[in-house]
C-alpha positions in Angstrom: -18.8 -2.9 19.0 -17.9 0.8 17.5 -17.7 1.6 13.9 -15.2 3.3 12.0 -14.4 3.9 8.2 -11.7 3.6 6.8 -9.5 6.2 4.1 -6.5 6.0 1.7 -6.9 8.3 -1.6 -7.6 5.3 -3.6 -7.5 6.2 -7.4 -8.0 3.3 -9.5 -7.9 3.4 -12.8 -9.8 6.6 -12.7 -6.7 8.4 -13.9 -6.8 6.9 -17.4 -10.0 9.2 -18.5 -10.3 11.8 -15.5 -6.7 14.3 -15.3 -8.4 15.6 -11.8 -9.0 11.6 -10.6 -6.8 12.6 -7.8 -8.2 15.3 -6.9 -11.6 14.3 -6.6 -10.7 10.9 -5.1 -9.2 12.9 -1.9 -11.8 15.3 -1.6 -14.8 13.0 -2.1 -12.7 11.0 0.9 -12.7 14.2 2.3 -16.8 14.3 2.4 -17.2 10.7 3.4 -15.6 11.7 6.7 -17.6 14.6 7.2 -20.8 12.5 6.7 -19.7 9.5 8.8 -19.3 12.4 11.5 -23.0 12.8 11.5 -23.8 9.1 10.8 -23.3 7.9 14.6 -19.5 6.2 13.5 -17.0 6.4 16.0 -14.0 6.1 13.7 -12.3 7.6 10.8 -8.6 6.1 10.0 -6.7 7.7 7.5 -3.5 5.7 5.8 -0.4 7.2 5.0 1.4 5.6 2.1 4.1 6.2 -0.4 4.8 5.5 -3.7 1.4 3.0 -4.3 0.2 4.4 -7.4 -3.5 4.3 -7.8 -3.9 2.5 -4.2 -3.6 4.3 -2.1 -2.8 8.4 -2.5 -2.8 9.9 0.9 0.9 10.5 1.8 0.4 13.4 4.1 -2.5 12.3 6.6 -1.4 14.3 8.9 -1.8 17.1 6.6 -5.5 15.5 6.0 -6.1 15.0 9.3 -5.2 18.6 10.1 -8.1 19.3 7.9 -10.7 17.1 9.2 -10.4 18.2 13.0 -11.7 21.4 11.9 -14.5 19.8 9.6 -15.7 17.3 12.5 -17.3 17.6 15.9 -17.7 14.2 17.3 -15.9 11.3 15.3 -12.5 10.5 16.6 -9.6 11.0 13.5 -6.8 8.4 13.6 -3.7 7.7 11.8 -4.0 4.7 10.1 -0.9 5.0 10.1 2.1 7.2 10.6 5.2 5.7 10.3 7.3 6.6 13.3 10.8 5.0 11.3 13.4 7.5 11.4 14.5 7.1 7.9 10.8 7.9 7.0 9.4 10.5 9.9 11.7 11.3 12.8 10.5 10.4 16.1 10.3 13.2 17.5 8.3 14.9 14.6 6.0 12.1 14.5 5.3 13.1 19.0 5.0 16.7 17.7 1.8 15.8 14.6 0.3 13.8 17.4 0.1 15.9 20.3 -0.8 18.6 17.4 -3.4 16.7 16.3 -5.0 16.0 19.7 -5.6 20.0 20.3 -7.0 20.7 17.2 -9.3 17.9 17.4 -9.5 18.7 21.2 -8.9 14.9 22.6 -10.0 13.1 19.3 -6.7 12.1 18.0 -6.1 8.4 18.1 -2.9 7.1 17.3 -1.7 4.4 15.1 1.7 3.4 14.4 3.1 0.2 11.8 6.3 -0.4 9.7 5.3 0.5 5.9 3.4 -1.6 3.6 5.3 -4.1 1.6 8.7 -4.5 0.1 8.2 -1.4 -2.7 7.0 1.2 -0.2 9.6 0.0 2.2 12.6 -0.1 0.1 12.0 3.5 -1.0 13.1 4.2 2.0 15.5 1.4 3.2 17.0 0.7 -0.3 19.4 -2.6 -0.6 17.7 -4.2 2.4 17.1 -7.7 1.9 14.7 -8.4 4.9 11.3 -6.5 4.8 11.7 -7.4 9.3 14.7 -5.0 9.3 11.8 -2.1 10.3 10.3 -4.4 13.2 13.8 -3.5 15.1 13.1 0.2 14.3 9.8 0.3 15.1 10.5 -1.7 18.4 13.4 1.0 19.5 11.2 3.6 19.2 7.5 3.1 20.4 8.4 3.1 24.1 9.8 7.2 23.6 6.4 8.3 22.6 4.9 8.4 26.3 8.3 9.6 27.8 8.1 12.4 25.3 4.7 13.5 25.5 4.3 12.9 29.4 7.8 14.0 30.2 8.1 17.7 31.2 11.7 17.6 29.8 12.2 14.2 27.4 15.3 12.6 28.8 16.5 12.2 25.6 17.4 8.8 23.6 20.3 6.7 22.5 19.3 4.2 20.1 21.2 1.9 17.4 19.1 3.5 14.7 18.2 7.4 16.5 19.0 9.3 19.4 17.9 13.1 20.6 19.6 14.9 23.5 17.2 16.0 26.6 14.6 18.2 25.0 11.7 19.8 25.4 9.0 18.0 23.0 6.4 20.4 22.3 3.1 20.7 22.2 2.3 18.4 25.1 -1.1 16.3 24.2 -4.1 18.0 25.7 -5.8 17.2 28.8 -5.1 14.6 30.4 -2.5 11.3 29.6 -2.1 11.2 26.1 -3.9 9.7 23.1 -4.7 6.0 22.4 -1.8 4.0 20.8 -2.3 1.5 18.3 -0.1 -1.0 16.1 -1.1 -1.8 12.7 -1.4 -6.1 12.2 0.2 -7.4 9.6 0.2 -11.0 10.2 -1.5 -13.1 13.2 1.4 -13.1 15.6 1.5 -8.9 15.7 -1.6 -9.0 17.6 -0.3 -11.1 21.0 3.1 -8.9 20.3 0.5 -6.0 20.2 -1.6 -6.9 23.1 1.6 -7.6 25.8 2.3 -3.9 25.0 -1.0 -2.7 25.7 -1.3 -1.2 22.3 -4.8 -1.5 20.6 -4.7 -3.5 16.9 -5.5 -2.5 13.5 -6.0 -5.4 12.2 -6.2 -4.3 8.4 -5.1 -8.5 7.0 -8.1 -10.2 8.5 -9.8 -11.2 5.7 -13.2 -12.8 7.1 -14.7 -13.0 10.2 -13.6 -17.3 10.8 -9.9 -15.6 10.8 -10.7 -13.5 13.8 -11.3 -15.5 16.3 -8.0 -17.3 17.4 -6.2 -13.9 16.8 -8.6 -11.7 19.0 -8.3 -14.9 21.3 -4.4 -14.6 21.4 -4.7 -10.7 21.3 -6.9 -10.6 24.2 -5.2 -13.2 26.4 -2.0 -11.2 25.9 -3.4 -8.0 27.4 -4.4 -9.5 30.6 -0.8 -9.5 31.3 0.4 -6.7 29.5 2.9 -4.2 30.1 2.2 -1.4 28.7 4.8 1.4 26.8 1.9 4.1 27.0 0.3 5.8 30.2 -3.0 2.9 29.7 -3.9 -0.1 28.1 -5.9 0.4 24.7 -8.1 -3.1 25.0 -8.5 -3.0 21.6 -8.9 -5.0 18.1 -10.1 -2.8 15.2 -10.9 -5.0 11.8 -11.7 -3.6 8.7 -14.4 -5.0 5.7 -15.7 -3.8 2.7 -19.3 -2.4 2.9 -22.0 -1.9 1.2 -25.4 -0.8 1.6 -28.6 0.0 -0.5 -32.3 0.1 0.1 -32.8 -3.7 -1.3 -30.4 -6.9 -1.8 -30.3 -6.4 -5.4 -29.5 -3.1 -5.9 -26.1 -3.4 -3.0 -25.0 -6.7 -5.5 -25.1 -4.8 -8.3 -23.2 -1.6 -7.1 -21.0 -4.0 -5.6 -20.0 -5.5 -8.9 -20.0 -2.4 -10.9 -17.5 -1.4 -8.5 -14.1 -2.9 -9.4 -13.3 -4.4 -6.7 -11.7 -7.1 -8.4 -8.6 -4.3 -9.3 -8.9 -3.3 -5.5 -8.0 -6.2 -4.6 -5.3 -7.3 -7.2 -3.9 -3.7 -6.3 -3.6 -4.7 -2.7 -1.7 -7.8 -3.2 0.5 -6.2 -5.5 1.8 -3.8 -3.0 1.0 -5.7 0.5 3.7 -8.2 -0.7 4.0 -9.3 3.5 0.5 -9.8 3.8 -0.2 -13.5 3.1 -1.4 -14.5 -0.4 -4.7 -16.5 -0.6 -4.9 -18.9 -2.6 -5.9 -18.3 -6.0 -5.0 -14.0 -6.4 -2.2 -13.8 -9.3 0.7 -12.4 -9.1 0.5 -8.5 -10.4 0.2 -7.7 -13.3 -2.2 -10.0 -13.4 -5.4 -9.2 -12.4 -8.5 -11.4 -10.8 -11.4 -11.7 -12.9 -14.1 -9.0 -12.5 -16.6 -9.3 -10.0 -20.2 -10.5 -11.2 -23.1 -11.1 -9.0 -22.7 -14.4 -8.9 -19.2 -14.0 -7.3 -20.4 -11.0 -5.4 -23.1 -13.5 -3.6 -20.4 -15.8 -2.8 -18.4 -13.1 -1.3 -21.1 -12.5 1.2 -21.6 -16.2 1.6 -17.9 -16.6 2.4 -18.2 -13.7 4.8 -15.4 -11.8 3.0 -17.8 -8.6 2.1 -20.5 -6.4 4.0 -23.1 -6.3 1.7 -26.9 -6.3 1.4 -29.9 -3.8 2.5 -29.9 -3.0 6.2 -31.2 -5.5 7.4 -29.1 -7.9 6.3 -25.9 -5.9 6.9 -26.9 -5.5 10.5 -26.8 -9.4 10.5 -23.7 -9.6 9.0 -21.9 -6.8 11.2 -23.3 -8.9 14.6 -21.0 -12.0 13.1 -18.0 -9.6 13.9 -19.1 -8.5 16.9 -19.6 -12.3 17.9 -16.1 -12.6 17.0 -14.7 -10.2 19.2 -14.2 -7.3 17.2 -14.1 -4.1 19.2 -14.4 -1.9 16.3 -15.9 -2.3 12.8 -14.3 0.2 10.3 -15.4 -0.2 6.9 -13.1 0.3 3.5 -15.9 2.4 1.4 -13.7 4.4 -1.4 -12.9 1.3 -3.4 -14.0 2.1 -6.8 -17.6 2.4 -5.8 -19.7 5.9 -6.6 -19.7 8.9 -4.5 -23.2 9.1 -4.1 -23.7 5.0 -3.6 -21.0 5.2 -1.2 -22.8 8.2 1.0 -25.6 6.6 1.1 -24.0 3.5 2.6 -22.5 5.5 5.2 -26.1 6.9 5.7 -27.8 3.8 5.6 -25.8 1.9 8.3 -25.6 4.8 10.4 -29.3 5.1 10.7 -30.1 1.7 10.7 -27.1 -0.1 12.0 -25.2 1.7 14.1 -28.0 2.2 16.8 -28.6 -1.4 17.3 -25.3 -2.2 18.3 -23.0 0.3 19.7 -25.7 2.2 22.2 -22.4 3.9 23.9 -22.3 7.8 23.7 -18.6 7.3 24.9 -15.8 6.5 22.6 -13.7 3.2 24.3 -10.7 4.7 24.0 -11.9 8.4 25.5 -13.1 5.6 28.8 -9.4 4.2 28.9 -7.8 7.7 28.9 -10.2 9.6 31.1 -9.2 6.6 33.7 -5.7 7.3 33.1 -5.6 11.3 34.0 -7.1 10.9 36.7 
């Protein structure tokens, strides 16, 4: 199993005392990239959203990414996601930041495509719409042309219901060989099968706890055997995210851990992700759940809904995923906790974490896309 972390320019309620919240929240992101990159992880995702205030502030990840390809050396940088919609990013612009993206990170670029998070980001764009699946038939019409226009010498062009392009040539082409890794953010437990019979790897950003993984990655992983891929490869792939966090003793991670706020985190994602499934219990916005102490904190981890604990024990916990079938591990750190808590997480489970369980110099998806070029 690989490890990854995860990004978004989440504010909080930061803003309220702090005029440069936003500020530092994206550049303290900005760092916790940079340190993963010399913490053995794998990964770094970085959302692109609209319109969530305090959630989530990075619009332009592309922009971000841009950024980080020159401030990394080994960790691959993927979007997590860009929306390839036409009413939101033209196709063809969205070919054009990818295949960008993949020189200046020279083959690090992985790429991560989904529909929009929830009914207000969605509308902003698709106003008077009435069914939030309206942007499955977009995103369906439009994944396929990704490959064609990146592998294509001249694109053929496209004629769609919802955008079309004459022959053209799309340029830059990726670099090296094939093209990069394409993934589809999961929304809800049938996207991974619809994933998997694509041959798209999953980003499975809804699965709450590691007991909810296994029939998915089951249904994911039977699907691939017989898929048909749109891209040059099959990305064999499931990628599920968790909130970590990691301190020299048990006590100390519990009690960053509920000095941390995750309980507005968490009503901040409900109030936006309003096509994720709602557990049982979370309010409806603005309501908020009750603030996190230790004692709920404990159950958390109990419940297997939070990484948390001294190394030790978060090595335990990670080798529960990776017994579940997760492929990748990519941890939500930014969530309200400190800067300085929160690097030393990222330094704390790549020293004593990582190395027990992914012993791979090779990225999985660099092995899937070296076998394609050739």
């Amino acid at each position: 199993m690989e490890f990854g972390i995860f990004v978004q320019g989440y504010v909080g309620k930061r803003a309220e005392t702090d005029p440069e919240a936003e500020h530092k929240a994206l550049m303290e992101e900005t760092e916790y990239v940079i340190q993963a990159d010399k913490s053995n992880f794998k990964y770094a995702w970085a959302s692109e959203h609209h319109f969530l205030e305090e959630y989530s502030h990075l619009s332009a990840n592309d922009v971000y990414l841009g950024y980080l390809a020159h401030a990394t050396e080994r960790i691959h940088l993927g979007s997590g996601i860009f929306n390839p919609l036409a009413p939101v990013n033209h196709p063809v612009k969205v070919a054009e930041k990818v295949a960008m993206l993949d020189h200046l990170s020279e083959g690090r670029f992985e790429f991560g495509s989904g529909r929009g998070a929830g009914s207000h980001e969605i509308l902003g764009f698709f106003p008077g719409i009435t069914d939030m699946n309206h942007t499955k038939e977009l995103w369906e019409e439009t994944i396929a042309e990704f490959p064609k226009m990146w592998l294509q010498d001249e694109y053929v062009g496209f004629q769609g219901k919802h955008w079309s392009l004459p022959p053209r040539k799309i340029l830059p082409k990726p670099y090296g060989s094939s093209h990069p890794a394409m993934w589809y953010a999961a929304g809800s437990p049938s996207s991974y099968a619809m994933a998997g019979k694509m041959g798209l790897g999953v980003l499975g950003f809804s699965v709450q706890k590691v007991s909810d993984m296994e029939w998915v990655v089951e249904s994911y992983k039977n699907a691939i055997k017989e898929a048909k891929a749109v891209g040059d490869f099959v990305n064999d792939n499931v990628m599920v995210t968790s909130t970590a966090i990691c301190a020299e003793t048990h006590e100390k991670a519990v009690e960053i851990a509920a000095g941390g706020g995750l309980n507005y985190l968490q009503s901040l994602l409900f109030r936006y992700h309003d096509t994720f499934p709602r557990p049982e219990g979370v309010p409806e916005w603005p309501e908020l759940l009750p603030e996190y102490s230790a004692e709920i904190i404990e159950l958390l981890i109990a419940e297997e809904l939070m990484i948390c604990g001294d190394p030790g024990e978060v090595l335990a916990q990670c080798r529960r995923w990776e017994r579940a079938g997760a492929d990748q591990l990519s941890f939500g750190l930014p969530v309200g906790i400190g800067y300085e808590d929160t690097m030393n997480t990222i330094k704390l489970i790549g020293e004593h974490v990582i190395p027990e369980i992914d012993t791979d110099p090779v990225h999985r998806t660099t092995r899937f896309r070296q076998a394609a070029g050739r």
